[in-house]
C-alpha positions in Angstrom: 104.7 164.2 105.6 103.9 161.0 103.9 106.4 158.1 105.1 108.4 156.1 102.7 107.2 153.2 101.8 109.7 150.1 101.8 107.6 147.6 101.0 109.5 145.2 98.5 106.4 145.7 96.1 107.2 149.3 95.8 108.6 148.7 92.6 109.8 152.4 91.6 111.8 152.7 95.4 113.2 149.5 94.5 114.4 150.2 91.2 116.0 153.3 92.1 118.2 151.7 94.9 119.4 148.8 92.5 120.3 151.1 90.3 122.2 153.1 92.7 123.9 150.2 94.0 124.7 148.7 90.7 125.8 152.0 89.3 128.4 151.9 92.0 129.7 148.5 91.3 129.4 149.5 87.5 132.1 152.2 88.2 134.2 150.6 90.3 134.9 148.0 87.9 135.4 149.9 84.4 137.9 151.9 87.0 139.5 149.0 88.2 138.9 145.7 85.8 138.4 147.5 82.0 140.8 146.7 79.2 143.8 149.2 79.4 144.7 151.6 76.1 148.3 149.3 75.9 146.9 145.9 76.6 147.6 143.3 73.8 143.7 143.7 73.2 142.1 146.6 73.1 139.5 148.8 71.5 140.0 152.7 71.5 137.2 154.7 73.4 135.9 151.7 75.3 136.2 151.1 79.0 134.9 148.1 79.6 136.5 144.9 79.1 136.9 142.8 76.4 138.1 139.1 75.7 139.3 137.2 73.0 135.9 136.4 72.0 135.0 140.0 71.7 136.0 140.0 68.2 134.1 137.4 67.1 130.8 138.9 67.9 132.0 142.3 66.7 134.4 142.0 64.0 132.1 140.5 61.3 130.5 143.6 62.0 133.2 145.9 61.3 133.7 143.4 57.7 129.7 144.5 57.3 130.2 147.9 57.1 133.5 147.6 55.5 133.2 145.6 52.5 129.1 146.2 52.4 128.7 142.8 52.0 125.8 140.8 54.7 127.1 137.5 54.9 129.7 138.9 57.4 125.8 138.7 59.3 125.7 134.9 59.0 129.1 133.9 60.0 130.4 132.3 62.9 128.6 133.7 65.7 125.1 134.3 65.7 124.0 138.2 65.7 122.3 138.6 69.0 125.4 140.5 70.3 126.3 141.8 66.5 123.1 143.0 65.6 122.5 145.3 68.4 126.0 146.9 67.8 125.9 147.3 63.8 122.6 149.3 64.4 124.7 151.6 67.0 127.5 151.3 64.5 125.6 153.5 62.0 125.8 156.6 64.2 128.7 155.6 67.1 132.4 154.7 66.5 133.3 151.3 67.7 134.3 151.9 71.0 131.5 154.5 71.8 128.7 151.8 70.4 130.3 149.2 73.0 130.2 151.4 76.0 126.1 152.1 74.9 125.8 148.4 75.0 127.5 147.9 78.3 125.2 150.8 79.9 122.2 149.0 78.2 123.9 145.3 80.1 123.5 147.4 83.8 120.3 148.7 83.4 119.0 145.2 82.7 121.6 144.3 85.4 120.2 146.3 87.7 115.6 145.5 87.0 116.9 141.6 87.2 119.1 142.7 90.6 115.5 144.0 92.0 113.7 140.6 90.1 115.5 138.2 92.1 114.8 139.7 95.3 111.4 140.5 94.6 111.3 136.6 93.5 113.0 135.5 96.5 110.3 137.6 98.8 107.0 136.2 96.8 108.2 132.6 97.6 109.1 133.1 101.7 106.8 136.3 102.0 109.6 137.8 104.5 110.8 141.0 104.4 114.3 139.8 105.7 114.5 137.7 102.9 114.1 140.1 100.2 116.7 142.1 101.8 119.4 139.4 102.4 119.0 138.3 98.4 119.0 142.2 97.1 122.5 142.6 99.1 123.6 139.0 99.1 123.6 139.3 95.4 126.9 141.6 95.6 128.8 138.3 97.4 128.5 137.0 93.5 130.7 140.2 91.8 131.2 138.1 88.7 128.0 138.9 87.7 128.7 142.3 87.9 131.9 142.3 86.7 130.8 141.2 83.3 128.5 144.1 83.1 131.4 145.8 82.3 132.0 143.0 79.5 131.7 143.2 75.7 130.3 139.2 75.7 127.2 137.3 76.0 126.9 137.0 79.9 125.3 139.9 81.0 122.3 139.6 78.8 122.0 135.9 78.4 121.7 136.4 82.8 119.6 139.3 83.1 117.2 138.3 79.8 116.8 134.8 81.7 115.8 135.8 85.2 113.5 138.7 83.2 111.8 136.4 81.0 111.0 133.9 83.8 109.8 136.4 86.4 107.6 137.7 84.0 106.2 134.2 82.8 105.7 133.1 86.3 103.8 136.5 87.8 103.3 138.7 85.0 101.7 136.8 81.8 100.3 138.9 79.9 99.5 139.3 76.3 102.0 142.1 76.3 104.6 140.1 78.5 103.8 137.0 76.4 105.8 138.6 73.6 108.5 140.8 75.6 108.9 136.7 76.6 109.1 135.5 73.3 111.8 138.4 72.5 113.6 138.2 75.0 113.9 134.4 74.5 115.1 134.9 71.0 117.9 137.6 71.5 119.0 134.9 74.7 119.4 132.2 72.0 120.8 134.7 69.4 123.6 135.6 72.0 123.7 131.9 73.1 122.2 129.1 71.3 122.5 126.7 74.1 119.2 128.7 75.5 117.3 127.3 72.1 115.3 124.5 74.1 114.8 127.1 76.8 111.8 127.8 74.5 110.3 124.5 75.2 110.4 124.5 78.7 108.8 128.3 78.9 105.9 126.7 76.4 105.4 123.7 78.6 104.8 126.1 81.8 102.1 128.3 80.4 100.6 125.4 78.9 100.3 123.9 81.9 99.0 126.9 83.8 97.1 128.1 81.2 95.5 125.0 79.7 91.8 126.0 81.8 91.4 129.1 79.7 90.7 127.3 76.4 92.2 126.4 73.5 91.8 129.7 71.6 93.7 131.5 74.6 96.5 129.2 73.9 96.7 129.1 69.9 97.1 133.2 70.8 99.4 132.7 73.2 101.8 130.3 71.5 101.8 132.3 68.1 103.0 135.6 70.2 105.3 133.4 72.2 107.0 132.2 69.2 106.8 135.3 66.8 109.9 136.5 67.7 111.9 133.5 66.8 109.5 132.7 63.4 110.8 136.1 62.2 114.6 136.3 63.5 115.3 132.7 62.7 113.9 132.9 59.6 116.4 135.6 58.8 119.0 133.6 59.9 118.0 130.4 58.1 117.4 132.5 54.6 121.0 134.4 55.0 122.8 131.0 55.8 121.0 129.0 52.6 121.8 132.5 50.8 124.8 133.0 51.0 126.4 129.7 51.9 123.7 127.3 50.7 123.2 125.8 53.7 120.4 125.3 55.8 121.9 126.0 59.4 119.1 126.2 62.4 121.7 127.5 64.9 125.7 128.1 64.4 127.1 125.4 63.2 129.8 125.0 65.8 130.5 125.9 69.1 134.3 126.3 68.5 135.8 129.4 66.4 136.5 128.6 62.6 139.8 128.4 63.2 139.7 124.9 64.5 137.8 123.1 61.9 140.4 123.6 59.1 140.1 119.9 57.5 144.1 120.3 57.1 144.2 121.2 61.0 144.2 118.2 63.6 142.8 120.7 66.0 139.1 119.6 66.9 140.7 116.0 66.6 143.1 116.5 69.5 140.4 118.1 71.5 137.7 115.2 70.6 140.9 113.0 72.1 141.5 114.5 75.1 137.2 115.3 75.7 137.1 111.3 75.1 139.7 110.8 78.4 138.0 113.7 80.5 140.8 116.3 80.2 140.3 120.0 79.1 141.0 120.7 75.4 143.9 123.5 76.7 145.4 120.8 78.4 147.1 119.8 75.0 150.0 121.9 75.5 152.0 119.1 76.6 151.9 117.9 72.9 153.0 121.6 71.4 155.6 122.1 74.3 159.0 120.8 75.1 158.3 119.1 78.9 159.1 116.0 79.0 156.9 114.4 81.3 153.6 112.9 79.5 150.5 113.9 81.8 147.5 111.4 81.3 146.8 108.6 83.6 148.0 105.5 82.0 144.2 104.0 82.3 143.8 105.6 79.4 145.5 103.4 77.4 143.9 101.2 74.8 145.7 98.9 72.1 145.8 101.7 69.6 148.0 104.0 72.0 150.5 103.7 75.0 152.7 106.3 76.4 155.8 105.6 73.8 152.9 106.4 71.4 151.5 109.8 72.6 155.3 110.3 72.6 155.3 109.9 69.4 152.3 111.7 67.9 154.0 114.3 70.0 157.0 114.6 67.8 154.7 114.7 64.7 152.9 117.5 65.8 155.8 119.7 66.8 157.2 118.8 63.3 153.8 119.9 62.2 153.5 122.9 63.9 157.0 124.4 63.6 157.8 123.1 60.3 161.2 121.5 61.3 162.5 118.5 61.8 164.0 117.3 65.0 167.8 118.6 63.3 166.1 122.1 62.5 165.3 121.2 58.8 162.9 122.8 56.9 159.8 121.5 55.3 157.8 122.0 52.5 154.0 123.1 53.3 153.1 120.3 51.6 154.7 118.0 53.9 153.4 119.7 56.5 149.7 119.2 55.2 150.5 115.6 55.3 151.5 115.3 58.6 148.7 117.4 59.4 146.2 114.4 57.7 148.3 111.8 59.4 147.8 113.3 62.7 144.5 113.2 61.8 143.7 110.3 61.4 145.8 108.6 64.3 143.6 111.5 66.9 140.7 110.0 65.6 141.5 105.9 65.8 142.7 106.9 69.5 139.4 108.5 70.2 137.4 105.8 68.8 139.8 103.1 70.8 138.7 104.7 74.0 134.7 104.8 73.1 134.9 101.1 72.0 137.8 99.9 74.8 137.2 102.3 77.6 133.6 102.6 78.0 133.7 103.7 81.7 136.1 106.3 81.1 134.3 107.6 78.0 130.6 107.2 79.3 131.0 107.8 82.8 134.1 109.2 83.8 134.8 111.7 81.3 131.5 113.5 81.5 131.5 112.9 85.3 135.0 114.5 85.6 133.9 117.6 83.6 130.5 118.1 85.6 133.2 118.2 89.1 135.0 120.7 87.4 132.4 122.7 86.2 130.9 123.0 90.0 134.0 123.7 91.2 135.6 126.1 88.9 137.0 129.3 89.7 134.4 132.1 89.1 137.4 135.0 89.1 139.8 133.6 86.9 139.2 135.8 84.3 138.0 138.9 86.6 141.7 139.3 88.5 144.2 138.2 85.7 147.7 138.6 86.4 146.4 139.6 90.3 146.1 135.7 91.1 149.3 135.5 92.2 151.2 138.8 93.1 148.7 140.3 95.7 148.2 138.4 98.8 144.6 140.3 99.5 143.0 140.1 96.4 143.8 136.3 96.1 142.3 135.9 99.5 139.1 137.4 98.0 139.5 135.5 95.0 139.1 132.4 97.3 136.4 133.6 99.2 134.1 135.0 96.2 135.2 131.4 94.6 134.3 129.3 97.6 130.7 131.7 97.8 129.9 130.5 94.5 130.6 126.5 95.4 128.5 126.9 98.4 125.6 128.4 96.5 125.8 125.5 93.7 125.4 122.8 96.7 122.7 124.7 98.4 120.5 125.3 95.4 120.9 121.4 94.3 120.2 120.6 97.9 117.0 122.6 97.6 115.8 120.8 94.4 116.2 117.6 96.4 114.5 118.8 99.2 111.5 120.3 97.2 111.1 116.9 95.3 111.1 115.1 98.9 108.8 117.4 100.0 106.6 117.0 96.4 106.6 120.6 96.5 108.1 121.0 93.0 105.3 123.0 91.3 105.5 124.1 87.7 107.9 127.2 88.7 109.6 125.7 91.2 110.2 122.7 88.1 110.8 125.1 85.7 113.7 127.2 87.4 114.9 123.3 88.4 114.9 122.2 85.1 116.9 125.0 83.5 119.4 124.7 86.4 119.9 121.0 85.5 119.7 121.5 82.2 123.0 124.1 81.9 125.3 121.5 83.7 124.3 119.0 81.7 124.4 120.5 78.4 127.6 122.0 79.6 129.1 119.3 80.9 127.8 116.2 80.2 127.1 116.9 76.4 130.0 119.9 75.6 132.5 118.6 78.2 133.4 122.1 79.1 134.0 123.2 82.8 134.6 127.1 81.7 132.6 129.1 84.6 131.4 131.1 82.1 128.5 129.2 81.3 127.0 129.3 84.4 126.7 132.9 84.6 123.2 132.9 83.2 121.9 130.9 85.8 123.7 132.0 89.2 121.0 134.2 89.7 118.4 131.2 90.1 121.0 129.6 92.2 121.2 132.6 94.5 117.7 132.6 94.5 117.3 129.0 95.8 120.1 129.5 98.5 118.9 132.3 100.6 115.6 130.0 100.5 117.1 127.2 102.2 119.3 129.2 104.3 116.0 130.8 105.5 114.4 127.1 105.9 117.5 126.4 108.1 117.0 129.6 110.3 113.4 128.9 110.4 114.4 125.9 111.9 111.8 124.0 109.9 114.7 122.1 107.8 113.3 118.7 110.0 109.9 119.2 108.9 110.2 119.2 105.8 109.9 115.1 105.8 106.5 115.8 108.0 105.1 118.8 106.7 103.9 119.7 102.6 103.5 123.1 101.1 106.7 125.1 103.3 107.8 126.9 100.1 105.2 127.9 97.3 105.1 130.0 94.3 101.6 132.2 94.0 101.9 132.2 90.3 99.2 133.6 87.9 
């Protein structure tokens, strides 16, 4: 009888057991972290879960079919998540085309689950290693949990490791456009992954540059046909129906907050300008007392007595009453709206032209220390944070996991660019690392977790690396010694 073979390159084995494994986890969270039937949120038939932001890819969809009309297609959100589910939509109920798409998210789950492991064994040629990365994987069950998640995430992650696995060992004619497609549907679901095409056209320029110039003309017109022909659609529908020429969405915040009689995006540009988290501006639409920013802050347009103030204004604003529980007219409350305005905005520009260090420095610095350190589960355990001891213990531990991992994988890049062992994958997995946390952070001054999800996999992937460095006890040598770690790349 013919033995087994267990050879990571036994692709078919391989595939079989991560999608076993994943299958497993897949279950265990629709059974145990899906959107309930009487939760505020909810969508009958589906057993994932869904978010807030759910709607927003979706229910433009539903207007679609509803009202027949396409320029729900070209609204806020671009259709890479929408698309997929109005063609499923034509035969499939709402909550039935949702659970398709969250099978579809664990079968490409499950190949990239394989991918990284495979990845991690072509680099270290161990077998040990390709077995601590396929099971080390599950220490990071955010990934899996939003598997289970009608949102972005699971795609944008398995699409990215996917498309650079294949670009790395697998460029082909064929894979040159499953590249280019899968690309496109990654900026489609989120447009942040736009310059991602750059970077992938730099790489096989530079690997490929030896086979001629006709080779790459071919090559770069199947790389980009994908996005020619989708953002073309989307450029046409925008200029069609809203006559405007929009490359990407034109926002990253829901429609909601750029009413022009709203001071909404003006209190978040405030508080972005003095590093604090736009949902930190409860204070000003609460009753507590006690005003919360560091009074560094301050410039000579604003003091505390002022926020104090602008606080008042804003409850007037938002409740409509006055501080004796008088009414007021909409149209005063438009005004107030303007007024606020204007005073978010001369605060904002007080601390750009006053505070420089806090603006140029601080603020973006104080978001990137968030983002490393935010909590990966926040969203996975809910109300459980606080009222079961053993699941917050595991909550800390899966959190603290994910820290480690971020240090570890920037502490590799540092050692591979010591060691001038950063060769074009090795740069280009680097480069797309760095390039999340600073687009993220330093640009967006957001520290939500969620945006990192497309990347932990590369992060996992540079860990178990160095951990194996460590236990090969070559971790000195790497200051003596070139060439440790390579990439045999076509």
């Amino acid at each position: 009888m013919r033995k087994l073979e267990i050879n990571p390159e036994n692709w078919k084995f391989w595939l079989i057991v991560a999608f076993l494994l994943k299958f497993v986890v897949f279950i265990f969270f629709i059974l145990f972290f899906s959107t309930k039937p009487d939760d505020i949120i909810n969508i009958k038939g589906f057993i994932g879960y869904i978010s807030n932001d759910t709607s927003s890819y979706i229910q433009p969809i539903e207007n679609l079919i509803h009202h027949k009309d396409f320029s729900f297609l070209f609204q806020y959100r671009m259709f890479g998540y929408g698309l997929p589910y109005y063609l499923l939509r034509f035969v499939f109920e709402s909550g039935t085309s949702l659970n398709i798409i969250i099978f579809i998210q664990y079968i490409f789950a499950s190949i990239s689950l394989y991918l990284l492991a495979l990845f991690a064994f072509r680099i270290v040629n161990r077998f040990k290693i390709f077995i601590i990365t396929f099971l080390g994987y599950f220490l990071f069950p955010i990934i899996s949990f939003y598997d289970i998640a009608a949102l972005t995430e699971s795609f944008t992650s398995s699409f990215m490791l996917i498309s650079v696995f294949l670009l790395v060992y697998k460029r082909t004619t064929f894979n040159i456009v499953i590249i280019g497609i899968l690309l496109t549907w990654m900026a489609f679901l989120r447009p942040v992954c736009f310059p991602l095409f750059l970077l992938f056209f730099l790489y096989f320029i530079i690997k490929d540059y030896k086979k001629g110039i006709l080779h790459l003309i071919r090559y770069s017109i199947l790389f980009f046909l994908p996005l020619i022909l989708f953002e073309g659609v989307w450029i046409a529908g925008n200029y069609h129906y809203k006559n405007k020429i929009n490359l990407t969405t034109p926002t990253i915040f829901h429609p909601v907050y750029l009413n022009e009689k709203m001071h909404s995006m003006d209190m978040i540009h405030f508080l972005q300008s003095i590093g604090e988290e736009w949902e930190n501006n409860v204070w000003f639409y609460s009753n507590t007392k006690n005003c919360p920013y560091d009074k560094n802050i301050f410039t000579s347009k604003f003091n505390k007595d002022t926020l104090i103030n602008m606080k008042k204004d804003i409850l007037i604003a938002q409740d409509g009453l006055t501080s004796f529980n008088n009414a007021i007219s909409d149209s005063i409350r438009i005004a107030k709206n303007i007024q606020i305005k204007k005073k978010l905005k001369e605060y904002t520009n007080s601390v750009k032209m006053e505070k420089k260090i806090i603006y140029y420095f601080y603020s973006p610095l104080k978001f990137l220390s968030r983002l490393i350190f935010s909590s990966s589960t926040y969203r996975m355990f809910g109300e459980y944070n606080t009222t079961n001891k053993w699941l917050l213990v595991f909550r800390y531990f899966v959190d603290f996991c994910f820290w480690v991992t971020q240090i570890l994988s920037f502490l590799f890049i540092i050692i591979l660019i010591i060691n001038h062992n950063l060769n074009a994958p090795f740069l280009l997995i680097s480069l797309i690392l760095i390039y999340f946390y600073f687009i993220h952070a330093i640009i967006f001054k957001s520290n939500d977790f969620r945006y990192l999800i497309p990347i932990i996999t590369f992060e996992i992937l540079y860990s178990f690396c160095l951990i194996n460095m460590l236990k090969q006890k070559i971790f000195i040598e790497i200051f003596k010694k070139r060439n440790i770690l390579h990439i045999n790349s076509n």
